[in-house]
C-alpha positions in Angstrom: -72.0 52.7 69.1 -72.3 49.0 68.4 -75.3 46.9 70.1 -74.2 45.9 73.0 -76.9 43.1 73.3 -75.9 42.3 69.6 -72.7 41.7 70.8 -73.2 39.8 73.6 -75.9 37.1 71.5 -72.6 36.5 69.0 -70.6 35.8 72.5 -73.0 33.3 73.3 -74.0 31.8 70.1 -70.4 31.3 68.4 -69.9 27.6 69.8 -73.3 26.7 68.7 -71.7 27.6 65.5 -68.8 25.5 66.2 -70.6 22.8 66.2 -72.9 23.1 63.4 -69.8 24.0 61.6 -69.0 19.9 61.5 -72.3 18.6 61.6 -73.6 16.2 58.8 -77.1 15.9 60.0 -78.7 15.2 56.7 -75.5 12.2 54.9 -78.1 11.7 52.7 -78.9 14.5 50.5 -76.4 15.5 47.7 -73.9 18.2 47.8 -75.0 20.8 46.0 -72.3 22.1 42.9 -69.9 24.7 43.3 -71.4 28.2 43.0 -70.5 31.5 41.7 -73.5 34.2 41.8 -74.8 34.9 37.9 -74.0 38.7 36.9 -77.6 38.3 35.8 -79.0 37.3 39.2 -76.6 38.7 41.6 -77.8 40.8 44.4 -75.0 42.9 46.5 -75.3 43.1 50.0 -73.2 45.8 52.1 -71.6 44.8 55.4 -73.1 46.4 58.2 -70.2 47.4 60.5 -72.0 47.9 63.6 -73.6 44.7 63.6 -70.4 42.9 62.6 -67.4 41.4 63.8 -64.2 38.9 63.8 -63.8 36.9 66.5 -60.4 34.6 67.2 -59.3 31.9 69.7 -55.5 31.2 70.6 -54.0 28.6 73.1 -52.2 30.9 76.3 -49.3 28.8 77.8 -50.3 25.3 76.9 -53.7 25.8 78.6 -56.6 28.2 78.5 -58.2 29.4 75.4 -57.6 33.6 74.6 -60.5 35.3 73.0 -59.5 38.6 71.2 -61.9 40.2 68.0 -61.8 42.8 65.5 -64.7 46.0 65.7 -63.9 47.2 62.0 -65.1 44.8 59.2 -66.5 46.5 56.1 -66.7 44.7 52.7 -69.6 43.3 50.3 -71.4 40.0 49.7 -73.0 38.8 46.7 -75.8 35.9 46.5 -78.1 34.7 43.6 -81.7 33.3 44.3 -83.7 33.3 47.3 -81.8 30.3 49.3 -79.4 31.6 48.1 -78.5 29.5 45.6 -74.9 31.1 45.2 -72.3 32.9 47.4 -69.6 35.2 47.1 -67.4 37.5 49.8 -65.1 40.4 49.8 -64.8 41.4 53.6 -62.0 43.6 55.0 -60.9 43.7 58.5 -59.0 46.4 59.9 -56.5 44.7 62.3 -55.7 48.0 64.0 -59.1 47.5 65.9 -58.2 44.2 67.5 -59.6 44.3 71.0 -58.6 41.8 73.9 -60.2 43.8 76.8 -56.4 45.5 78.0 -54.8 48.4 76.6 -51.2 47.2 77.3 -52.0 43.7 75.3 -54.1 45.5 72.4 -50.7 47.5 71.9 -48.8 44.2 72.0 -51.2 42.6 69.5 -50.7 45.8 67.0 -46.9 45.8 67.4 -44.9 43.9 64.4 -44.6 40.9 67.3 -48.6 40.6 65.5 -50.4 42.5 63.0 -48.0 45.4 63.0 -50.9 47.3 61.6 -48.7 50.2 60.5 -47.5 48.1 58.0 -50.3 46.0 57.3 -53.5 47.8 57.6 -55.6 46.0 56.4 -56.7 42.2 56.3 -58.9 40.9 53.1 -60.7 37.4 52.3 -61.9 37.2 48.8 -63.8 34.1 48.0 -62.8 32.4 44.7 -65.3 29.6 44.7 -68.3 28.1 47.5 -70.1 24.7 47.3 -73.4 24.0 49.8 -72.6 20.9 51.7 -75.5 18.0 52.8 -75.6 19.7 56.1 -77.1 23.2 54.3 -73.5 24.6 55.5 -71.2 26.3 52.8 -67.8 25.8 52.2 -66.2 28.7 50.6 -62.9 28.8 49.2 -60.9 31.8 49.4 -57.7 34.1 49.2 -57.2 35.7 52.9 -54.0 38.2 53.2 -53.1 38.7 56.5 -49.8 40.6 57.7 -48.5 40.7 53.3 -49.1 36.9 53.3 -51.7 35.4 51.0 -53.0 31.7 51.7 -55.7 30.3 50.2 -58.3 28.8 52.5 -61.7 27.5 53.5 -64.2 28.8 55.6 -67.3 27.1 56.7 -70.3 29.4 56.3 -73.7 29.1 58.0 -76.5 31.5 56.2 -78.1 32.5 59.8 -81.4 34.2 58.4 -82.8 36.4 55.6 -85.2 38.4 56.3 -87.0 42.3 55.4 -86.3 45.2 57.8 -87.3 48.8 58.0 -84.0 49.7 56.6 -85.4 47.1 53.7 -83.6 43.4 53.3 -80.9 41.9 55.5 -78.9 38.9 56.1 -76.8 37.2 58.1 -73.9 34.9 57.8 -71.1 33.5 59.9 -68.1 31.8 59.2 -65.5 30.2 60.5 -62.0 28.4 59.9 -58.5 27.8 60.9 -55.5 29.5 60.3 -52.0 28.7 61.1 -50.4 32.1 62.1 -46.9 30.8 61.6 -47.6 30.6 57.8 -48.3 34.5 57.9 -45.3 35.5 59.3 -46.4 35.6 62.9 -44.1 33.8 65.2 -43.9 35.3 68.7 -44.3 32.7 71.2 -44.0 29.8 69.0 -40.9 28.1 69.6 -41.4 28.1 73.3 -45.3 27.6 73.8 -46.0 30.6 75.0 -48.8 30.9 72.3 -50.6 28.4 69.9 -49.7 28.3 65.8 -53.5 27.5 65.2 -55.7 30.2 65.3 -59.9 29.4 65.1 -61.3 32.7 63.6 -65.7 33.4 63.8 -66.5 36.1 61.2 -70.2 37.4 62.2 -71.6 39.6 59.4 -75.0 41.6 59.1 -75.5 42.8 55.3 -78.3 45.5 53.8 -79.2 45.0 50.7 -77.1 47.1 48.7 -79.0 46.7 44.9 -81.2 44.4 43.1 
């Protein structure tokens, strides 16, 4: 059963995330080069799916924010050096475990209105290339495919610790971007304003080390 109190610290943290996601507190140091982990120094880190999840934020009738998220993301990430010094992702999400807190709107959300996740069922980001920006944060460039559409985009990624468990080595990371919805296909409510284009998406991931 995923932590509940796990949960609930993601809740409250993701607009601190926000935030550091367009800060430039240190304009003076230099960006560091685009990074792809060396076969020779990679590590592989497994996604732990109980301490993970997607997050997203629509605009409801021209006014309040909607908060739905996603319980099933699997998928690897690979680093190099202790900072790390490189970055790479393969994360799946499952959009058949969208969640909005109503059974009638989940059903909506999984009809082909959304996700129709009987014909898509899956959604993938696979990063193609990352840089580490003056503010520490990365940017990582990537192919997402979302309902058979494939876009490439960015995602701003904060590394939020490293650290040793008993299970052995963990990490954290969080991302987050932007995503038009209308480029993947997914109209409803569009055309009249029912429901916003622009859709801010907060991937929280917990990894084990998977090998050295």
């Amino acid at each position: 059963m995923p932590c509940k109190i796990c949960i609930a610290s993601f809740i409250v943290a993701a607009p601190i995330a926000l935030l550091a996601a367009t800060s430039t507190s240190n304009p003076q140091a230099a960006p560091a080069a685009a990074a792809t982990p060396a076969a020779s120094n990679s590590r592989t880190w497994k996604v732990d799916d109980v301490h993970s999840m997607a997050m997203f934020r629509v605009q409801h009738m021209g006014a309040g924010m909607f908060w739905g998220r996603f319980d099933d993301v699997s998928g690897t990430v690979t680093t190099s050096g202790s900072g790390p010094d490189a970055i790479a992702f393969d994360i799946s999400i499952d959009p058949a475990s969208v969640s909005s807190g109503n059974d009638k709107l989940n059903a909506h959300l999984k009809s082909p209105d959304f996700f129709s996740v009987k014909e898509f069922p899956s959604m993938t980001f696979k990063s193609t290339s990352s840089k580490r920006g003056p503010d520490g944060m990365w940017d990582v460039t990537g192919d997402l495919t979302m309902h058979g559409v494939t876009k490439s985009i960015i995602a701003k990624v904060e590394v939020t610790g490293m650290a040793k468990g008993r299970g052995g080595d963990a990490a954290g990371f969080e991302a987050t971007f932007v995503v038009d919805r209308a480029q993947f296909g997914m109209n409803y409510g569009v055309e009249k304003g029912a429901i916003g284009k622009d859709v801010r998406v907060i991937v929280g991931l917990e990894v084990g080390a998977e090998s050295k």
